[in-house]
mmCIF file as gemmi writes it, N, C-alpha and C atoms, coordinates in Angstrom:
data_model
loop_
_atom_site.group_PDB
_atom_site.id
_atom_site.type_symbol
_atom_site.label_atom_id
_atom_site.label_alt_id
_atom_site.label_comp_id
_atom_site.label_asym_id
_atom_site.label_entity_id
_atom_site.label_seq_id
_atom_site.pdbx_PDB_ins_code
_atom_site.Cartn_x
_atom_site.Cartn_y
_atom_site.Cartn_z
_atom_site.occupancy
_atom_site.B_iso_or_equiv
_atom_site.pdbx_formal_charge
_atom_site.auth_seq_id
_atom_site.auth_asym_id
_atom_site.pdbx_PDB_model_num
ATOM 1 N N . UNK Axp A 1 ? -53.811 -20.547 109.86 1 0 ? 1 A 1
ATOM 2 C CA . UNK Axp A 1 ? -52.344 -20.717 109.954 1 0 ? 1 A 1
ATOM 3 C C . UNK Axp A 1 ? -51.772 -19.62 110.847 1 0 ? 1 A 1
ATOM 4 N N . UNK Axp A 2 ? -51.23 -19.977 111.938 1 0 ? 2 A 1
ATOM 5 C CA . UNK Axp A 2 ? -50.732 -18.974 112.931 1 0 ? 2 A 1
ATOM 6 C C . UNK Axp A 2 ? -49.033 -18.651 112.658 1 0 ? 2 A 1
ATOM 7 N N . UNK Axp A 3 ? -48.677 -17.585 113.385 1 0 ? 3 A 1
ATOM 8 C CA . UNK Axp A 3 ? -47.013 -17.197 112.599 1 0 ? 3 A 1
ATOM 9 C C . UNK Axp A 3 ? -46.023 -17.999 113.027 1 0 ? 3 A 1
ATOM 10 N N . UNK Axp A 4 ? -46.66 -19.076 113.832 1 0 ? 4 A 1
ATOM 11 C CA . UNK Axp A 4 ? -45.402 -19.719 114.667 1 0 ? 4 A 1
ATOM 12 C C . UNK Axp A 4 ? -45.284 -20.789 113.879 1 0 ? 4 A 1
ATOM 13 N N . UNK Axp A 5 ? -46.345 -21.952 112.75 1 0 ? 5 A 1
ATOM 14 C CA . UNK Axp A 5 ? -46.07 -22.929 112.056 1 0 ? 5 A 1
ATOM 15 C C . UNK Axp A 5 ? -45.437 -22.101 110.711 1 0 ? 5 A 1
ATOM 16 N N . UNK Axp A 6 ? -46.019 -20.595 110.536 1 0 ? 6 A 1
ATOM 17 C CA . UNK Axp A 6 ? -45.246 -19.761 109.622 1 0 ? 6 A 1
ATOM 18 C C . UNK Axp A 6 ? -43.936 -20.237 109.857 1 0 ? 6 A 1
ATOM 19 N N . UNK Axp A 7 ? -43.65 -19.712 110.826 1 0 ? 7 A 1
ATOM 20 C CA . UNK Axp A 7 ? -42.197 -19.708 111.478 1 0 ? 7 A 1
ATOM 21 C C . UNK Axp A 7 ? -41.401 -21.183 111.05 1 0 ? 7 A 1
ATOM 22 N N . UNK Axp A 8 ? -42.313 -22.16 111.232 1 0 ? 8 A 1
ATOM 23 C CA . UNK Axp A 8 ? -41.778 -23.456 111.009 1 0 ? 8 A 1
ATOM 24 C C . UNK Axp A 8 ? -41.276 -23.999 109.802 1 0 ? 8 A 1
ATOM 25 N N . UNK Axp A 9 ? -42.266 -23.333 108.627 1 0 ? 9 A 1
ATOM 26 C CA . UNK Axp A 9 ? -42.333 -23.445 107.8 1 0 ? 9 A 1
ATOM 27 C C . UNK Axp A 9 ? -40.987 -22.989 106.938 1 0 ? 9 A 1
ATOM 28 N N . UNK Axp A 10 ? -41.247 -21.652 107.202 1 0 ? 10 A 1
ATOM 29 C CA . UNK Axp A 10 ? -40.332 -20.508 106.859 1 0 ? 10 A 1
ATOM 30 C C . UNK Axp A 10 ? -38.435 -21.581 107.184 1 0 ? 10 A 1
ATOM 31 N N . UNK Axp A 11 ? -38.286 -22.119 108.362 1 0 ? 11 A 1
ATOM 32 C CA . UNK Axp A 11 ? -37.389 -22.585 109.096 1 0 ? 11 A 1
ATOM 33 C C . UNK Axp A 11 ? -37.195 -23.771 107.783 1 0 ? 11 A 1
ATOM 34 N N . UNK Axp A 12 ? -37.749 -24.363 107.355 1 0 ? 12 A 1
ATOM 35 C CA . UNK Axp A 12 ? -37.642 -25.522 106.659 1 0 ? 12 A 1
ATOM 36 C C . UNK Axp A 12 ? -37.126 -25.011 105.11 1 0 ? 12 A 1
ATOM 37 N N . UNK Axp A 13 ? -37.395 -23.895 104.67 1 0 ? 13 A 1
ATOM 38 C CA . UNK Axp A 13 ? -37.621 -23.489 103.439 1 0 ? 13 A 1
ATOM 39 C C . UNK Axp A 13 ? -35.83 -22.592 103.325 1 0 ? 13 A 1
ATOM 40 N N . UNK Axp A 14 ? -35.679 -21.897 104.469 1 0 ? 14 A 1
ATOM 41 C CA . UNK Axp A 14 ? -34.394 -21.518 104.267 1 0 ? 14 A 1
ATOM 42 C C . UNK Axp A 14 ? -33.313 -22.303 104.566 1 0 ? 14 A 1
ATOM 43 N N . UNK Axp A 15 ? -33.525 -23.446 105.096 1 0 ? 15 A 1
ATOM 44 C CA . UNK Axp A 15 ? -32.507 -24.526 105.795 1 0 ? 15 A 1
ATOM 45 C C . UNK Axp A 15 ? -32.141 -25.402 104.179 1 0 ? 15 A 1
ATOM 46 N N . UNK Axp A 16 ? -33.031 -25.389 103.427 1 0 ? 16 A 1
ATOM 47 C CA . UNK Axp A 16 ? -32.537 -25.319 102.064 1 0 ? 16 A 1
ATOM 48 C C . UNK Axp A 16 ? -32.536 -24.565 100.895 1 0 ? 16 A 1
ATOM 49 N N . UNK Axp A 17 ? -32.489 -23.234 101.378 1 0 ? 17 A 1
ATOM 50 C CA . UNK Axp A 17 ? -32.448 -22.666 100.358 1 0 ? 17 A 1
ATOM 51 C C . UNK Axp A 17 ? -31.024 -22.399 99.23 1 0 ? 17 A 1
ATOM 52 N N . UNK Axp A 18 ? -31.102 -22.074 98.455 1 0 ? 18 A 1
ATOM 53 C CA . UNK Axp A 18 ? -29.532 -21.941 97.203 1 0 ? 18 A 1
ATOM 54 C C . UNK Axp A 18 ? -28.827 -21.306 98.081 1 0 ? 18 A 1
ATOM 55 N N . UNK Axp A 19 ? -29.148 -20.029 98.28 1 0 ? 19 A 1
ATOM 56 C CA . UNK Axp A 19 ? -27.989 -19.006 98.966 1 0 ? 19 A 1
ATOM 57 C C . UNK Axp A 19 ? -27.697 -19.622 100.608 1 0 ? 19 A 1
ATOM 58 N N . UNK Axp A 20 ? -26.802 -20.692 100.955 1 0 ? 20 A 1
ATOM 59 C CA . UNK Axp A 20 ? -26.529 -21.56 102.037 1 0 ? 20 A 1
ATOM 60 C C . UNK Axp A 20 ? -26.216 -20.359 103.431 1 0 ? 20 A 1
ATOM 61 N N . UNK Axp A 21 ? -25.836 -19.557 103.264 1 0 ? 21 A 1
ATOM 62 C CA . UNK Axp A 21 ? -25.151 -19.071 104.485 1 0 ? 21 A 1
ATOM 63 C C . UNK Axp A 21 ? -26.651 -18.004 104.843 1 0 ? 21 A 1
ATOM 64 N N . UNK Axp A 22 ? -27.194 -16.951 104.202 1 0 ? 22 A 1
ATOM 65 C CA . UNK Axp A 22 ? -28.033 -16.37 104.191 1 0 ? 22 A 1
ATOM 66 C C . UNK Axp A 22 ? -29.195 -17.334 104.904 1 0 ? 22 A 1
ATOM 67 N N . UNK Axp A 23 ? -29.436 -17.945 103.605 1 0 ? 23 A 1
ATOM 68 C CA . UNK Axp A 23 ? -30.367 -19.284 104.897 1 0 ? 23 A 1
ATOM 69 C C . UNK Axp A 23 ? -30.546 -19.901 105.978 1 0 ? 23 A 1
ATOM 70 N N . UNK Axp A 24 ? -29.218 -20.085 106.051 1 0 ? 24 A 1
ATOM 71 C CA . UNK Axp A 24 ? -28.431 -21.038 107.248 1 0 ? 24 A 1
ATOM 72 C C . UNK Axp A 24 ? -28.737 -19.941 108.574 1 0 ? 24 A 1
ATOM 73 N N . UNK Axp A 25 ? -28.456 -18.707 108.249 1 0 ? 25 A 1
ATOM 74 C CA . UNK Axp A 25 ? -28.587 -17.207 108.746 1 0 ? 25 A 1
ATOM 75 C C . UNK Axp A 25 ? -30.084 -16.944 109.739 1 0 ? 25 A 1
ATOM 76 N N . UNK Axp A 26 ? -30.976 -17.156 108.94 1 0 ? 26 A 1
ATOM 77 C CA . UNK Axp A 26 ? -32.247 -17.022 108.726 1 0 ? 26 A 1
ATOM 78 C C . UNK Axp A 26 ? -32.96 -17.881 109.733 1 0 ? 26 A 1
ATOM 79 N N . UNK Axp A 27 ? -32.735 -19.021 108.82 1 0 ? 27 A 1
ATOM 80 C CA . UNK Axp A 27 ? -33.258 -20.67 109.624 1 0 ? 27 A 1
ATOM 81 C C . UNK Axp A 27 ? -32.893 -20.167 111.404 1 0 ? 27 A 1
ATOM 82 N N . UNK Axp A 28 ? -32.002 -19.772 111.787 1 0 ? 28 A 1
ATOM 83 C CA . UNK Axp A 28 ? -31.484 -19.875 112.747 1 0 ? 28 A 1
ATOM 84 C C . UNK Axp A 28 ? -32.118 -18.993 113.683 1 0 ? 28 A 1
ATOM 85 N N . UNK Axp A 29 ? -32.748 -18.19 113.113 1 0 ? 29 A 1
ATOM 86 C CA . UNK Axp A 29 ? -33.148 -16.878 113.672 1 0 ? 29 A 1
ATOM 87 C C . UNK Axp A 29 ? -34.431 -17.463 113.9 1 0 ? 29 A 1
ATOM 88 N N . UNK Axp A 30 ? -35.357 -18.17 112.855 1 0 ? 30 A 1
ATOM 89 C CA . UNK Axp A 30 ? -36.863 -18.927 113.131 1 0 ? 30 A 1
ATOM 90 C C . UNK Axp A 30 ? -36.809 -20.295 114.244 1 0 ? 30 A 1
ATOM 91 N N . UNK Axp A 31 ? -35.56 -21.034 114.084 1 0 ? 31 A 1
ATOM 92 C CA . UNK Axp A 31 ? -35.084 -21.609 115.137 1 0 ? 31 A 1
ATOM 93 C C . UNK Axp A 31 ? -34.909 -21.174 116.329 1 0 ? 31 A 1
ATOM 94 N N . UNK Axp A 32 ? -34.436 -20.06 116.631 1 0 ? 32 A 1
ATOM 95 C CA . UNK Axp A 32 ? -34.316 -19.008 118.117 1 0 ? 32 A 1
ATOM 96 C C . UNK Axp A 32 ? -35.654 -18.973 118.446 1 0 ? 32 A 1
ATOM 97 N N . UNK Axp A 33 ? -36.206 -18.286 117.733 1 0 ? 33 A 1
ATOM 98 C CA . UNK Axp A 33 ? -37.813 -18.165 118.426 1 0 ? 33 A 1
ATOM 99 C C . UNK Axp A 33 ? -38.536 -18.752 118.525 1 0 ? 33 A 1
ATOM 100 N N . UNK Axp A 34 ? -38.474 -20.163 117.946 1 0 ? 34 A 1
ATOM 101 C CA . UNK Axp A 34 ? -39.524 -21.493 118.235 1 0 ? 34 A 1
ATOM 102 C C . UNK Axp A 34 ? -38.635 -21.989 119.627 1 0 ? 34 A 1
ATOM 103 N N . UNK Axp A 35 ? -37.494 -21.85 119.831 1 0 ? 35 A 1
ATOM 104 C CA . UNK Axp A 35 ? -36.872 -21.986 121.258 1 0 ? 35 A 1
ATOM 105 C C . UNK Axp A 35 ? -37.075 -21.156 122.292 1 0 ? 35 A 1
ATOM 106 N N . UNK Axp A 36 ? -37.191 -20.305 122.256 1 0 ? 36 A 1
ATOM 107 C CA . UNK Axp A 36 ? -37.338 -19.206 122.824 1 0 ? 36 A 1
ATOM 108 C C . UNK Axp A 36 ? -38.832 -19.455 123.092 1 0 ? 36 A 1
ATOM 109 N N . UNK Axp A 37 ? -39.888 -19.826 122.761 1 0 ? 37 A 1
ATOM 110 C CA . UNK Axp A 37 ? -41.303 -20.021 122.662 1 0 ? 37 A 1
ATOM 111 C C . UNK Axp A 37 ? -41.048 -21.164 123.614 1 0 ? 37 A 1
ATOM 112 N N . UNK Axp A 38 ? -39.878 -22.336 123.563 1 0 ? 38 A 1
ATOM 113 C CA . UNK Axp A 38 ? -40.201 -23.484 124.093 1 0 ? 38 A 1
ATOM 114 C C . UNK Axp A 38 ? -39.964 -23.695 125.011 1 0 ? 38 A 1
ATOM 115 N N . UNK Axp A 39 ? -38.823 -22.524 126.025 1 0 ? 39 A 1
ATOM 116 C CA . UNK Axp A 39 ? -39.079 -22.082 127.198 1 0 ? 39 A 1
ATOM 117 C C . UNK Axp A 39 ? -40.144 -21.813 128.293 1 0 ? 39 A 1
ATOM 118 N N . UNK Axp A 40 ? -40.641 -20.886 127.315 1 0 ? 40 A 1
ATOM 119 C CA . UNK Axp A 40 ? -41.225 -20.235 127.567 1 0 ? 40 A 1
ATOM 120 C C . UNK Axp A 40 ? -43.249 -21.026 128.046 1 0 ? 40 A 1
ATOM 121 N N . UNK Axp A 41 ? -42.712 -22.429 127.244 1 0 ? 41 A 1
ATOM 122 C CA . UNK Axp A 41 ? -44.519 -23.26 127.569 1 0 ? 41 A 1
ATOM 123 C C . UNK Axp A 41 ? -44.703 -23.579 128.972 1 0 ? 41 A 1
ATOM 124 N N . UNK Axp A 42 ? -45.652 -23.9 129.304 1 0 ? 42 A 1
ATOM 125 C CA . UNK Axp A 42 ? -45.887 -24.154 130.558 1 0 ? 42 A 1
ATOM 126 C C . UNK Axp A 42 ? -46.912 -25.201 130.207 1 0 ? 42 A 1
ATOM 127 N N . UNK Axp A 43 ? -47.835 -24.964 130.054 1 0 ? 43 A 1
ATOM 128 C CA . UNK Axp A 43 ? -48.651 -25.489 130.366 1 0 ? 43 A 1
ATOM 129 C C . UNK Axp A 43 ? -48.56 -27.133 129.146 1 0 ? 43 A 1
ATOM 130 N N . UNK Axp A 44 ? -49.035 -28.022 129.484 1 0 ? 44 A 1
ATOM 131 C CA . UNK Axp A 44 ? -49.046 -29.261 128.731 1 0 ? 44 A 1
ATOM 132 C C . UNK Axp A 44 ? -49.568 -28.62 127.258 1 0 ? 44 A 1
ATOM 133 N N . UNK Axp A 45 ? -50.526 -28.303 127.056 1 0 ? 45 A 1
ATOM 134 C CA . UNK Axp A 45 ? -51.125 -27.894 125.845 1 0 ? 45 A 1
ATOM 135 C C . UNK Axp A 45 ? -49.836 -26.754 125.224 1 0 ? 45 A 1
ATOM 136 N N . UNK Axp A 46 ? -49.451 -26.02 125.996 1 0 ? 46 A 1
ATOM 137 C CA . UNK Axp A 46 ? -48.793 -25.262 125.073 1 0 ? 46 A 1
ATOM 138 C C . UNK Axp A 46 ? -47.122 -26.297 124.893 1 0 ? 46 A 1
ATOM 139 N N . UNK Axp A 47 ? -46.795 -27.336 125.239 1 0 ? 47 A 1
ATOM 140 C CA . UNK Axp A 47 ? -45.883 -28.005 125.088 1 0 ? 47 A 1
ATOM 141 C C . UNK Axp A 47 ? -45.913 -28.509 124.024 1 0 ? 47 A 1
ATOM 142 N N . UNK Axp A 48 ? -47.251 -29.343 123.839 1 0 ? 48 A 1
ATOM 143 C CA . UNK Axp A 48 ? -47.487 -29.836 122.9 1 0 ? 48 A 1
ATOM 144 C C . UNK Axp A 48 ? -48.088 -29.288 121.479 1 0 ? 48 A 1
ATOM 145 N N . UNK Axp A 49 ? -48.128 -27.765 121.4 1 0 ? 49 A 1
ATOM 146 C CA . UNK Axp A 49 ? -48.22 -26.843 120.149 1 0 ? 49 A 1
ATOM 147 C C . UNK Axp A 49 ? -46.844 -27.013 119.851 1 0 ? 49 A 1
ATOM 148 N N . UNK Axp A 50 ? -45.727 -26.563 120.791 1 0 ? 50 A 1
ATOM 149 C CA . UNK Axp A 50 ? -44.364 -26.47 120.604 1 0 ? 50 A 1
ATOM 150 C C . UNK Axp A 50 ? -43.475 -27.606 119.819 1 0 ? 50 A 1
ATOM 151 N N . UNK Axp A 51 ? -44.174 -28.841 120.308 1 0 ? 51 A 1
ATOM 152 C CA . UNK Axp A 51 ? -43.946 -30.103 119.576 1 0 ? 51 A 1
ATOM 153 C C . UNK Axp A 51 ? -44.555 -30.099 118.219 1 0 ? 51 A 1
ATOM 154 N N . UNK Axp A 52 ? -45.559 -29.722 118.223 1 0 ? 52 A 1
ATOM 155 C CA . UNK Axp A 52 ? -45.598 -30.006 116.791 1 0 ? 52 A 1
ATOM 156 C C . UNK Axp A 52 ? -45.577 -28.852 115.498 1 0 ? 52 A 1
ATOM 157 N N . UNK Axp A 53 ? -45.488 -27.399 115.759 1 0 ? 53 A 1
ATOM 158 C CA . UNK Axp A 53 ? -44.073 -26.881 114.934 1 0 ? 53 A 1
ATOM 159 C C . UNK Axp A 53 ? -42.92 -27.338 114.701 1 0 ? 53 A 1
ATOM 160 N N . UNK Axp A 54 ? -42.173 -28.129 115.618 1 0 ? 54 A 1
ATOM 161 C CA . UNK Axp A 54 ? -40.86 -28.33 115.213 1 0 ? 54 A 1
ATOM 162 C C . UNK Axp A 54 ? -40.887 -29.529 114.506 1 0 ? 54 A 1
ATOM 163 N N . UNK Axp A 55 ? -42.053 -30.877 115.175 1 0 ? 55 A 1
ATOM 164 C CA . UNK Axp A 55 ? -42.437 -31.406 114.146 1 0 ? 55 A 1
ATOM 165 C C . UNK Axp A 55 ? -42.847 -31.3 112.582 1 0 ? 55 A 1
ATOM 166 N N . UNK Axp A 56 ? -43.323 -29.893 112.202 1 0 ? 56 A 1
ATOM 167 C CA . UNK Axp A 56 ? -43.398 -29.302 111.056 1 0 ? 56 A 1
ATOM 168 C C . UNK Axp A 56 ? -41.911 -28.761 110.29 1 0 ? 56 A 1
ATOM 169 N N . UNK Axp A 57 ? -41.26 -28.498 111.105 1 0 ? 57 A 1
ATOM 170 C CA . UNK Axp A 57 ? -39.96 -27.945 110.983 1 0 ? 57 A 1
ATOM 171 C C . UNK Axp A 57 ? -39.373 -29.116 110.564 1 0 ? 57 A 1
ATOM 172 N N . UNK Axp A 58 ? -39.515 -30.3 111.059 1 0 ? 58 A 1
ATOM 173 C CA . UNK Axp A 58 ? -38.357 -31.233 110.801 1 0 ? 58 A 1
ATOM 174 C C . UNK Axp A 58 ? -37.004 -30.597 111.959 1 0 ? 58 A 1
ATOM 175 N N . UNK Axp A 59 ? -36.948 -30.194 112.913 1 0 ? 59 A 1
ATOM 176 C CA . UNK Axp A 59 ? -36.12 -30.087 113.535 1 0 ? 59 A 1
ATOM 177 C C . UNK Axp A 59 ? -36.28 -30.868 114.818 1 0 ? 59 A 1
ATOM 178 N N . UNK Axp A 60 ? -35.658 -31.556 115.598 1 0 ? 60 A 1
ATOM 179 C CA . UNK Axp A 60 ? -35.785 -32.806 116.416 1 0 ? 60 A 1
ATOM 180 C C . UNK Axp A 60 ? -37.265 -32.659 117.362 1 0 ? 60 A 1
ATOM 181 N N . UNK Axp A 61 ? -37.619 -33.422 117.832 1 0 ? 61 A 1
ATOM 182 C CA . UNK Axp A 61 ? -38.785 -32.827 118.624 1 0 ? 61 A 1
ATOM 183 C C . UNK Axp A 61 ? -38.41 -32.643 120.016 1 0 ? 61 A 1
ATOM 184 N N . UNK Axp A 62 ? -39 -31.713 120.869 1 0 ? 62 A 1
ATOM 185 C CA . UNK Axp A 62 ? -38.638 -31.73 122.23 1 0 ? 62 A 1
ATOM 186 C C . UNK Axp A 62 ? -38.951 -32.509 123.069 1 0 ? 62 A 1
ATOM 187 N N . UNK Axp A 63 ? -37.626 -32.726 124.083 1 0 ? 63 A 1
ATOM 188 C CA . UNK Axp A 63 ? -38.431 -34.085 125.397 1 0 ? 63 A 1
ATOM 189 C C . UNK Axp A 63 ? -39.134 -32.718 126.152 1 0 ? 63 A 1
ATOM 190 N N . UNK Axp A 64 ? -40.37 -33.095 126.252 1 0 ? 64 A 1
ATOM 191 C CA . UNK Axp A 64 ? -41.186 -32.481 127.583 1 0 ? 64 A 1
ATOM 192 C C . UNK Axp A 64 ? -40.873 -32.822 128.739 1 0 ? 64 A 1
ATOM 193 N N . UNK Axp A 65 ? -41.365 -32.1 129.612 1 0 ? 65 A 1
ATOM 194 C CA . UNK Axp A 65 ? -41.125 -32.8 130.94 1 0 ? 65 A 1
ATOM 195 C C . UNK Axp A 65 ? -40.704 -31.945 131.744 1 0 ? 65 A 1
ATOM 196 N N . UNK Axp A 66 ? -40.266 -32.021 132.798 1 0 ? 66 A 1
ATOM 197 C CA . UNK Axp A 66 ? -40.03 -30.915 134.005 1 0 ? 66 A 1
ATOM 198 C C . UNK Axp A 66 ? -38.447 -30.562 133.539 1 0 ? 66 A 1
ATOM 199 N N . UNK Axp A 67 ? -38.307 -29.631 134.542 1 0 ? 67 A 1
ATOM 200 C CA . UNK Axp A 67 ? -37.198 -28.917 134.123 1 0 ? 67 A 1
ATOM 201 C C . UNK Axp A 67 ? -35.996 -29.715 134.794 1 0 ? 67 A 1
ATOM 202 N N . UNK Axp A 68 ? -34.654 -29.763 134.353 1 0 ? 68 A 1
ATOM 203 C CA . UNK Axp A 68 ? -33.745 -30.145 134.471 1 0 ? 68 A 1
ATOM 204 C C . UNK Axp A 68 ? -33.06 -29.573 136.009 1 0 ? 68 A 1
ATOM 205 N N . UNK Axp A 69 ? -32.693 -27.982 135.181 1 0 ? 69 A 1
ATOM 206 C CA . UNK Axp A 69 ? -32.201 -27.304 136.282 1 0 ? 69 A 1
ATOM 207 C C . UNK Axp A 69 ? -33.267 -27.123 137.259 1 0 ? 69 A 1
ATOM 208 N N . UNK Axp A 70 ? -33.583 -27.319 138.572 1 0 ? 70 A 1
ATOM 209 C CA . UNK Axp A 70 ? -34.486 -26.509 139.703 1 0 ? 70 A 1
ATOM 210 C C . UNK Axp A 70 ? -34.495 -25.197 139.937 1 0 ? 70 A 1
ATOM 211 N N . UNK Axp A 71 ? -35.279 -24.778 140.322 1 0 ? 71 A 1
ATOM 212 C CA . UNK Axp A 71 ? -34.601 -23.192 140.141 1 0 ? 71 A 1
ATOM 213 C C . UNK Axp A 71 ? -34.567 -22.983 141.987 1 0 ? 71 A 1
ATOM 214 N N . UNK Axp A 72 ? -33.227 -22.373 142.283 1 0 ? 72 A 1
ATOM 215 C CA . UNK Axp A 72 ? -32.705 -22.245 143.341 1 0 ? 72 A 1
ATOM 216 C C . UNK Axp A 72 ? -33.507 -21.214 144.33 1 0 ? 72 A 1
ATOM 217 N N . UNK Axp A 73 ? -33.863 -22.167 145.686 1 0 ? 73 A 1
ATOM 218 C CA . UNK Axp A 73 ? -34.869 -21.149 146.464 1 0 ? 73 A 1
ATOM 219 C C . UNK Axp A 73 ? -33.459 -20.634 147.734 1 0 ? 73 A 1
ATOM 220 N N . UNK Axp A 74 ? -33.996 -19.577 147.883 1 0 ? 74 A 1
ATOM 221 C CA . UNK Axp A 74 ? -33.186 -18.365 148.479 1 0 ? 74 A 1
ATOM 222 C C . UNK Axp A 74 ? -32.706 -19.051 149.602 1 0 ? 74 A 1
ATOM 223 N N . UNK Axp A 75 ? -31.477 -19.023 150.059 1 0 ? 75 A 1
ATOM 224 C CA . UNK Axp A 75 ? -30.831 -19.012 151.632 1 0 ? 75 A 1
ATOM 225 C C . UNK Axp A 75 ? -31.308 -18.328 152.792 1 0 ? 75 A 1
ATOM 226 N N . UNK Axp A 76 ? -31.451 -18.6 154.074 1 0 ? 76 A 1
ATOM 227 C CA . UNK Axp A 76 ? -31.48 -17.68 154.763 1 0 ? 76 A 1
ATOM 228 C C . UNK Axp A 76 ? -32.986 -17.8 154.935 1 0 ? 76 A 1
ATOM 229 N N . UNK Axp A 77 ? -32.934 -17.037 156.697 1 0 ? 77 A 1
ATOM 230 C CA . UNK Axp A 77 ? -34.694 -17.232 156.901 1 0 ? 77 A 1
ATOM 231 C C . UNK Axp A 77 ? -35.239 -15.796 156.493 1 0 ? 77 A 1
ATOM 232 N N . UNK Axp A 78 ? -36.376 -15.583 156.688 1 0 ? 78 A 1
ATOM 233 C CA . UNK Axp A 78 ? -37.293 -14.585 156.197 1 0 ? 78 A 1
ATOM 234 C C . UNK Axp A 78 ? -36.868 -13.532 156.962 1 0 ? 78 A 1
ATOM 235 N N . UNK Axp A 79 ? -36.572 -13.496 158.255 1 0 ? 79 A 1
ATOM 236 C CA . UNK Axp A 79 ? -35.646 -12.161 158.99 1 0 ? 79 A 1
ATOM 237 C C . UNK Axp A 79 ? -34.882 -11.406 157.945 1 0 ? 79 A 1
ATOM 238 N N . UNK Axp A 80 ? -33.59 -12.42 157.382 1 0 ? 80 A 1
ATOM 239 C CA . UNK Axp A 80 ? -32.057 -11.512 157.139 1 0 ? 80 A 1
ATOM 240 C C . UNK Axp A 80 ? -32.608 -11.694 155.428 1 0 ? 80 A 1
ATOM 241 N N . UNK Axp A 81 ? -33.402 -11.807 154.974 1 0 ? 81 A 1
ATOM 242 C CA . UNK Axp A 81 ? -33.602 -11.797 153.34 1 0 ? 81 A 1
ATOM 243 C C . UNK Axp A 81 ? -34.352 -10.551 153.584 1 0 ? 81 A 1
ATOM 244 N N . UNK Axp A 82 ? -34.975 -10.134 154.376 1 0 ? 82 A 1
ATOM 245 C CA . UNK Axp A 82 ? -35.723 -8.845 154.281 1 0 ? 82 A 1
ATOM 246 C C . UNK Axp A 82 ? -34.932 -7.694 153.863 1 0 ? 82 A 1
């Protein structure tokens, strides 16, 4: 058991726990870092670890797939960027 289905786990357990706001608190914080992780995949295999924590989580699953935003290549030729 690795800390990240921990994490999932953990995410599921305070999302109902009695004390609502503390939980709610919590959850959110194990939620950040399974996001923060889901940035962060690259590779197909690690996409699909990412999918299925949150699948464990019960929190929606992620669309894979390429990125939305492109990431913006620089203006200007190689002279005036120097």
């Amino acid at each position: 058991m690795n800390s990240l289905t921990q994490a999932g786990i953990n995410y599921r357990e305070y999302l109902d726990s009695p004390s609502q706001n503390a939980g709610q608190h919590l959850a959110n914080t194990y939620r950040n870092s399974i996001n923060s992780l889901k940035k962060r995949a690259h590779t197909t295999k690690q996409k699909q670890l990412v999918q299925s924590i949150e699948h464990v989580c019960g929190m929606f699953p992620s669309q894979g797939g390429r990125r939305t935003t492109r990431k913006r290549k620089t203006k200007g030729t190689r002279r005036s960027r120097r």
